[in-house]
Every structure is written in C-alpha cells, then in structure tokens.
C-alpha positions, 0 to 999 in steps of 0.5 A: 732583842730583834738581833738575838732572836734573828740569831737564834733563828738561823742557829735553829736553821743551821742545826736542823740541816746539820742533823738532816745531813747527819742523817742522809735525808738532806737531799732526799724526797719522799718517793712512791716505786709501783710495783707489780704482782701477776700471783694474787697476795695470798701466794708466796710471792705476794706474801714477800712482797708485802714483806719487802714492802713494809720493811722498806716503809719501815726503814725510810720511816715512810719516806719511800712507798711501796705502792704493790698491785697484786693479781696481775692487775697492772698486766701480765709479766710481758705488758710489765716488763714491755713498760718497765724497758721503756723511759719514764715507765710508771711501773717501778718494781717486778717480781720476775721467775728467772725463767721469765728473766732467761726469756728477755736474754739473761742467760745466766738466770735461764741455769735456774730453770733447768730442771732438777738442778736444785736437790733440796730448797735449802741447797738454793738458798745456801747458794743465793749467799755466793758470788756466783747468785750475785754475779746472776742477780747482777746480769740484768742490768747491761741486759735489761736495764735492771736491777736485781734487788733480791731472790724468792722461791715459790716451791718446786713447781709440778705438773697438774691436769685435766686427766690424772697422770701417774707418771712420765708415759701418761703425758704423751699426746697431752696438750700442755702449756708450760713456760717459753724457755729452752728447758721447760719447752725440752721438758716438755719434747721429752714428755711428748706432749703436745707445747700449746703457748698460753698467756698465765692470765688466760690459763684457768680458762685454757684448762676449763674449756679444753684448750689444754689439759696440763700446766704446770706451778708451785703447789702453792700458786696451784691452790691460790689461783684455784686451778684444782677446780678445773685441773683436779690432778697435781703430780709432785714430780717438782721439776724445777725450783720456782726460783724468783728475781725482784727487779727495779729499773735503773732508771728509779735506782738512780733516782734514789739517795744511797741512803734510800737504795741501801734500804731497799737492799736491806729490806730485800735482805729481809723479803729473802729470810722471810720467803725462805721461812715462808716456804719450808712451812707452806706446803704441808698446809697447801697439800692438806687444803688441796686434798680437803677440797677434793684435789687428788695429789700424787706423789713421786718415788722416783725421779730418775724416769723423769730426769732422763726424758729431760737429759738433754734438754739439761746438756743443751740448756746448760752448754750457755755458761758450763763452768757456771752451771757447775758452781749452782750444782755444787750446792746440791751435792754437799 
C-alpha cells in the first residue's frame, strides 16, 4: 500500500514537471521590471505604457510584473537612463523619444527627429513594419546596452509661448528651450531664437517666471502638464513627429526565459496598435479641451516657410546615414 502511494506520488511529480516544461515555465521565476514615465499617465505615452504593461501581466498570467512610475517620479530622462547604463540598475524599462535616444549616440534614431520628415502619422507607422525601424530599434544595444522593445508616437510636436506667435518671423529673439540634438537646436538658429537649455522637469517653471518664453510638445503632453496655463499659445506648425523607443536593459533581457522575452515583444506589438489608435483619436479632443480652457490655438496653412529656416539643419542632420534617410523618407512619398 505505502509502495503504491509512493508510486503515484512521484507519477503526480513527474507529470507536473512534464507539463511545467511543455510549457516553458520550468525554469522561470516570477520577476517584477520597474519601469519609468517623465509624462504624467493620462498622456499618450503613459496611456501605452500601461497597455504594455497589462498585456504583458496578462500574457505571463502575472509571472512578470510591470511596476510603472509615471510623471517623472523615479527621475528625469538622463537620472533614468544614467542608472539604467550602470549594473545592477533597479530601473529596468524606459519610454525614451528618439530624440533623447540620438543624444546618447545612437545615430540612426537621431533621423527621427529631423524635421518634417514624416508627412502623415500613418507614413510612420507603414514605416516601423520595415527592416530599416528595426535595424533603428536594434542600434541601442551595441550603443547602449539596450534593447529596443517597441515604437509609440505622441503627436506632432509644435511650438507654444508666452507671447502669441503667428509664424516663423515672431520667434526672432525669443528665448526658447527645445531639445538638445543637432535638429532641434538647427531648428531653433534658423528661427533666431535665443537656445536657453531647460531640464523637462523644470519647464513650466522656466516658462512662469520668464526664463523662456517658447517650448515646444506634442499638443497632448501641452494639456496634460498644463503648460497652456503659463504659455497660453500653441502653434501647430508640427515640426517633427514625437516618435518614441521603449527600451529594456540587456542586463534584465537576459535575465528573462525565451518564453518570458517573447512576450514582452508581443505585448509591445500590442502597446504599438494601441498608441497608434490612441493617437489618430486624441488630438481633436485635446484641441477642443485646449480651447475650452482658454488656449488660443493657430493653425498653419503653410510649411514650406518653416521648412526652409530649417533646410539645412535637414542636409546636415541627415548627412550621418543618407542612404538610410532615404528609405524613412520614402514612406512619405507614396
């Protein structure tokens, strides 16, 4: 009797590490990856990351966490990416513009960010399916030391001031913050404004007491950091397409199963369709709420003014990869 039961105790045994290991999950641990947000979770970056993050939850049946820190609470971009280059970083996961990406080195991801590159919302997003937005996504990783999960986009991003601004002759003289690569600050020479270097975390201050008087954002992050209190003029002159990287360090990649790193590509798959939807809709509805609290918004009839104060910010910009810039552009020209 005691044989028997012995028996079927390891038959129980065997057959459960038979189906754990059918299922990928022998080896696995159960895992939590911090990840951070500088937008507050009402924007369409933190809207996707939350996506990302349930589905992830979802797929792993709650084996892999997803503890997000949204509104810049565990740092500003360079405090975040600064830890996460480091070993043993507890920031796992960052929501990173590819702006920010071109100004740790990554060259590629800095073709982004050149402005009026992108026609349309939907020519990007026909583009991040090519071999030419993964091998981008990819060049982190030699760079860095991180991963590219997934691409986002908050909007086109446009000017807003203190003052209102009708077109590219109001900027002259103007003190302006704007983002510390090659483009934006050539940009910004071509507008004649005066560069003032501002930490995001510090802007709305910087714009309420004077500092400077023109920033720039996708309209959604405009309403959701309530920037149209202090700086009540938004230009949509949408300059550049707030094109995003979600990256994970090597060092947690590794950590994970196969199993446990597809479904972070999958569920970034997902995070992807649901920004895109996310942002096809939201800007009407921000515009609306813009006007309705007393933001003046204008609008631009046409862009060619404002692509020739930047024309050769655009040559030099994209003189680091041509043949690359070549294939981004593409997508706006079917």
């Amino acid at each position: 009797m005691r044989r028997a039961l012995i028996s079927v105790c390891v038959l129980t045994v065997f057959f459960s590490m038979f189906s754990a290991c059918k299922n990928g999950k022998a080896s696995e641990k159960e895992v939590t990856l911090v990840m951070a947000e500088v937008n507050p979770a009402e924007t369409i970056a933190g809207q996707m990351d939350q996506a990302f993050k349930e589905k992830v939850e979802e797929l792993s049946g709650g084996s892999i966490k997803i503890d997000l820190q949204c509104s810049g609470i565990l740092g500003d971009v360079d405090s975040v990416v600064n830890l996460m280059l480091k070993p043993n970083s507890t920031i796992h996961i960052h929501r990173m513009s590819a702006v920010n990406m071109a100004s740790y080195g990554c060259s590629q991801s800095s073709l982004l960010g050149i402005p009026y590159t992108f026609a349309s919302k939907e020519a990007f997003w026909e583009f991040t399916k090519s071999k030419a937005a993964q091998e981008i996504l990819d060049e982190p990783i030699e760079i860095m030391g991180l991963k590219g999960l997934f691409y986002g986009e908050e909007g086109f991003r446009n000017f807003f001031s203190t003052v209102k601004i009708s077109g590219v002759k109001d900027f002259e003289g103007l003190s302006a913050r704007g983002t510390n690569d090659v483009a934006m600050q050539g940009l910004l020479a071509g507008l004649k404004t005066k560069s003032v270097p501002v930490n995001y975390t510090d802007l709305y201050a910087k714009l309420q007491t004077g500092v400077i008087s023109v920033a720039e954002q996708p309209i959604a992050n405009y309403l959701a950091n309530h920037f149209y209190q202090v700086a009540p003029y938004m230009i949509l002159d949408g300059h550049t397409l707030g094109v995003m990287e979600t990256v994970i360090t090597m060092e947690a990649w590794n950590s994970l199963s196969e199993r446990q790193q597809q479904i972070l590509l999958e569920a970034g798959k997902y995070a992807s369709e649901f920004c895109k939807n996310l942002s096809a809709s939201e800007e009407d509805r921000v515009k609306a709420q813009l006007i309705a609290n007393g933001a003046t918004i204008t609008e631009v009839k046409d862009v060619k003014p404002w692509q020739e104060v930047c024309s050769d910010v655009v040559k030099e910009s994209s003189s680091v990869d041509p043949a690359l810039y070549e294939k981004i552009l593409a997508y706006s020209k079917k």
